[in-house]
C-alpha positions, 0 to 999 in steps of 0.5 A: 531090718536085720536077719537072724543067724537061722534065717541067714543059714536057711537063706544059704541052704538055698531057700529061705523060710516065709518069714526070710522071704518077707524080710526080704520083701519089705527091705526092697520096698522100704528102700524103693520109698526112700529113692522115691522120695529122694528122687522126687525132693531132687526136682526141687520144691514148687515143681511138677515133681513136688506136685507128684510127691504130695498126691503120693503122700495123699494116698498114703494117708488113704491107702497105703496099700496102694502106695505099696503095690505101687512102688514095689513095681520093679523099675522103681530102682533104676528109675530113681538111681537114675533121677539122683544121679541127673537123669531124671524123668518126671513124666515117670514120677508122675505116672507112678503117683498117679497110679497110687492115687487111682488104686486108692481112690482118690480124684486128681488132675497132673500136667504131665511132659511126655516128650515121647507122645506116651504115659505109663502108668506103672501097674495099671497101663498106659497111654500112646499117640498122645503127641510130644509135648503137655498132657493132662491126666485126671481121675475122678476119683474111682477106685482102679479094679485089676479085676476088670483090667482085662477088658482093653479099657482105662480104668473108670474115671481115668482120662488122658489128655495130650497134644495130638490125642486122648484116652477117654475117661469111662463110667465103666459100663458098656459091652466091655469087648472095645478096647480103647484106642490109645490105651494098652492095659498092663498084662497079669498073669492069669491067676488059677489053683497052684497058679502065680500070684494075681498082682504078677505083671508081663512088663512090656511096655515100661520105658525103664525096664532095660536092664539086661544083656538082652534087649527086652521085646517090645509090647507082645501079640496077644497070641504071644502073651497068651503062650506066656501066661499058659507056660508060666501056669504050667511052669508054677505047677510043677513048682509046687508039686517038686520044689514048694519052697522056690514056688514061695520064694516066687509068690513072695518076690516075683512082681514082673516078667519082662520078655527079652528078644531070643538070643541069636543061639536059640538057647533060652536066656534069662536074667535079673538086675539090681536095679529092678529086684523082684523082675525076671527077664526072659525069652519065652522059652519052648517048655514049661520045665525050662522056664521053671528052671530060668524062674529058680535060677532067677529067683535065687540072684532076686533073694542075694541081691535082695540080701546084700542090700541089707547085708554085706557077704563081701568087700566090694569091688575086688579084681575079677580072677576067679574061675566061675565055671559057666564063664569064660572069662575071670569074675570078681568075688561078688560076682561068683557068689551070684552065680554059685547061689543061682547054680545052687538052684540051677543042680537042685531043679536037676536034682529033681529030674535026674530019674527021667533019663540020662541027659536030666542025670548028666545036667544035675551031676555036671551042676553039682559038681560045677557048683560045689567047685566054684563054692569052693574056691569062696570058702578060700577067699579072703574077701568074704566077711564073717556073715558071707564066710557063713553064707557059703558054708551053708551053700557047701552044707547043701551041696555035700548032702546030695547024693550023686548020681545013680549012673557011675557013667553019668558021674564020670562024663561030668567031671570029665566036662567040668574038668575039660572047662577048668583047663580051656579057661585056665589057657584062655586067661591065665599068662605065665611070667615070661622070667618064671617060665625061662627059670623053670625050663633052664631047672627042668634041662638041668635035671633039678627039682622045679623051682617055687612057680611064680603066679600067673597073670590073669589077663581076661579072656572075651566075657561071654557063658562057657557051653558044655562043650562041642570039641575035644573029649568032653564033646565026645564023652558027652555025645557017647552018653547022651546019644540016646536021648539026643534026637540030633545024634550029637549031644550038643546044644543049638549053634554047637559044632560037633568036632572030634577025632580018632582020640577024643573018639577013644577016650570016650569009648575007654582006650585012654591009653591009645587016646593019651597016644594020639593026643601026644602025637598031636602036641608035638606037631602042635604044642598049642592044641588045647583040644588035646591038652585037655585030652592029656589033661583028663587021661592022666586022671583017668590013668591014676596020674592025679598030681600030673592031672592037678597041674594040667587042670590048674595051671596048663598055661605053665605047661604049654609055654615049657613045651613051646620052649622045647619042642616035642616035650611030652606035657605029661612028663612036664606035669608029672615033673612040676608036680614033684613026683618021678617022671613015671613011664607012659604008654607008647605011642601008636 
């Protein structure tokens, strides 16, 4: 299954055409079937797992739509990776042949171990309180109808069999309003015009949907579930009304929400894995336009994950040493390349709603930037191959034909974050050789010419995503612009302290000059204070100093360890130094 040039090109732009997507599609679903079935041959011939690969077989033949929408549930991945390399769960296997077998119609009869006391059926529901040990689950041979999966029942026919408790088979007539007990039907999301596809699940009870840095919720309350469904509802329209190519992205990938616990932050979090391609995880964010954002971003690690298992952009593995802008700490190649795809579409939802007020304005400036940077620096690695060279050339295409933002403020306060990040991750993972550093301050004493500068060491910072900024100058210039729309006054998010002081207060009102001063008398009681390093860092590029500005963005390491090595140096006299240009003269100090 190959991609064409155009269809590569269209991916890169940021989205893809019907024909890309389904490509997409049926790559994740051929490769599903042959882990199902390698994990299913790996439980030996004669074995309950044989059994389960021979009714899944008979289904096939009957109906091999069903089979499909079977194994393109999600945890398929992981659950077979998992089988393959000695992990295996039969009870799993079963469950999924057994919903093959249900949505074609056809009558079987499985044991079933269920160490656990409970039996998923995967699309179709699940049985608890059966008891650890042997459960028989049979059908007679009714076709399972998702229409009616809403009324709490098993499908007609179906029953379940354990140790210590049973779910009744149905005719399915009856009143329809008693849910059975032991029974927890799968939820889908309510279909409805410019609503999401009737075959998308809320996954909140599949025992191999743990994927994510987030632990997933357990089964939720109907309230809870129910808040969900309208959201996403809501979320999907404004989708097909501003952005109608990722609402088809979703349409042709989108199998599963997995609910996660909240963060402790209180900041929405979202995720996807590699082993469940076409789930998105997330807590149930407050907003409609917030989850449509968690969607897209989504959407667009689906559409690369889904793409690299068809086609290699990179070498693999790779040390982690690149700088990802909403990380901490440094990232390998491939794991830039995610990023820069979902940010992609991360700044294009920005895009969209940059009119309503400053803060929409400042996020997509801040994202553009931010994603242009970090495309930047893939163009410029060697670890890319000629199809991932193409891949990010089309991401640049993109971002070079947005236009910036209609507030010259806006512009400005974003690259003043953007730049403000660059030095602080710069100084939280980048350690100067120690004989570099002695070599270039005996040079600067000397009154030379700086010598040729060693590389740094990349020594990781803790992992964890970069916030948008709640000291320093970035806080200041953020909260002086988003102060309007910012009912708590401070322009941070939840959990973000708010600290600044008299010069981060003057570069944010425009007094660079006395901001340069204050931050300079700070350094010299303090050659470690990043807060106004990046003070220094953004004033000499707001002074026109760009070349000091350069070496104080990209390597302010350098710098601090030459003012630890002679107190009381200025850092901007040092950048200016190491930049090769004269020792220009400052402002004086206040």
């Amino acid at each position: 299954m190959v991609l064409s040039p155009t269809q590569l090109a269209g991916l890169a732009a940021g989205h893809g055409d019907d024909a890309t997507l389904e490509v997409l599609r049926a790559g994740q679903l051929g490769r599903r079937r042959l882990l199902t079935v390698a994990a299913a041959r790996a439980g030996g011939t004669g074995s309950p797992a044989a059994q389960c690969l021979a009714l899944l077989t008979r289904a096939e033949r009957a109906d091999p739509a069903a089979v499909a929408h079977v194994l393109a549930h999600p945890p398929v991945t992981g659950w077979a990776t998992d089988a393959l390399h000695g992990r295996p769960d039969a009870a799993y296997l079963a469950g999924l042949a057994a919903a093959a077998a249900l949505r074609a119609g056809l009558p079987f009869t499985l044991a079933v171990p269920c160490p656990q006391g409970a039996l998923l059926l995967p699309t179709v529901g699940g049985a608890v309180g059966l008891g650890a040990g042997t459960s028989v689950v049979r059908s007679t041979g009714r076709r399972y109808d998702p229409g009616s999966a809403g009324d709490g029942r098993p499908p007609p026919g179906l029953s379940v069999h354990g140790p210590a408790g049973t779910v009744p088979a149905t005719d399915g007539s009856g009143d329809g309003h008693a849910p059975a007990r032991g029974w927890l039907p799968s939820r889908r999301l309510t279909p409805g015009r410019d609503a999401p596809p009737t075959g998308v699940l809320v996954d909140d009870q599949d025992p191999h949907r743990s994927r994510y840095h987030r632990p997933p919720t357990s089964r939720l309350d109907d309230a809870t579930a129910d808040r969900l469904d309208r959201l996403t509802g809501q979320a999907w329209r404004w989708l097909t009304d501003r952005l109608p190519a990722h609402a088809r992205g979703l349409a042709t990938l989108l199998r599963t929400l997995v609910p996660l616990t909240p963060a402790p932050s209180g900041h929405p979090v979202s995720a996807t894995s590699r082993a469940a391609l076409g789930a998105i995880a997330l807590s149930v964010p407050a907003d409609p336009q917030t989850l449509a954002l968690l969607l897209v971003h989504e959407l667009q690690h689906t559409k690369l994950g889904a793409l690299l298992d068809l086609l290699p952009l990179h070498a693999p593995g790779g040390p982690a040493r690149y700088r990802a802008p909403w990380r901490w700490d440094p990232r390998p190649v491939g794991a830039l390349l995610q990023g820069a795809y979902a940010h992609l579409g991360v700044a294009e939802v920005w895009r969209c709603r940059r009119q309503e007020d400053v803060r929409c304005a400042f996020e997509y400036a801040y994202w553009r930037v931010q994603t242009a940077r970090a495309v930047a620096q893939l163009a410029g690695s060697a670890e890319l191959t000629d199809d991932g060279r193409a891949f990010v050339a089309g991401m640049a295409g993109t971002l070079r034909g947005w236009e910036p933002a209609d507030d010259a403020r806006v512009e400005a306060a974003a690259r003043d974050v953007a730049d403000g990040g660059a030095v602080r991750w710069a100084l939280a993972n980048l350690v100067p050789d120690d004989d570099a550093v002695a070599e270039v301050a005996y040079a600067w004493r000397r009154g030379r010419r700086p010598p040729p500068i060693a590389a740094p060491a990349v020594v990781p910072a803790p992992a964890r995503p970069v916030s948008t900024g709640g000291t320093g100058p970035e806080a200041a210039v953020r909260r002086r612009l988003l102060a309007t729309t910012d009912p708590s006054g401070t322009g941070t998010g939840p959990g973000e302290a708010q600290r600044v002081d008299h010069a981060d207060r003057a570069y944010a009102a425009g007094d660079v000059g006395g901001a340069l001063a204050g931050y300079r008398r700070r350094l010299v009681d303090d050659p470690g204070d990043a807060d106004a390093l990046v003070g220094v860092a953004l004033a000499a590029g707001r002074l026109g100093r760009t070349a000091a500005a350069r070496v104080l963005t990209t390597r302010p390491d350098l710098v601090r360890a030459l003012c630890h090595r002679r107190p009381g140096a200025d850092p901007l006299a040092v950048a200016t130094w190491l930049a090769g240009g004269p020792d220009e003269p400052l402002p004086p100090e206040r």
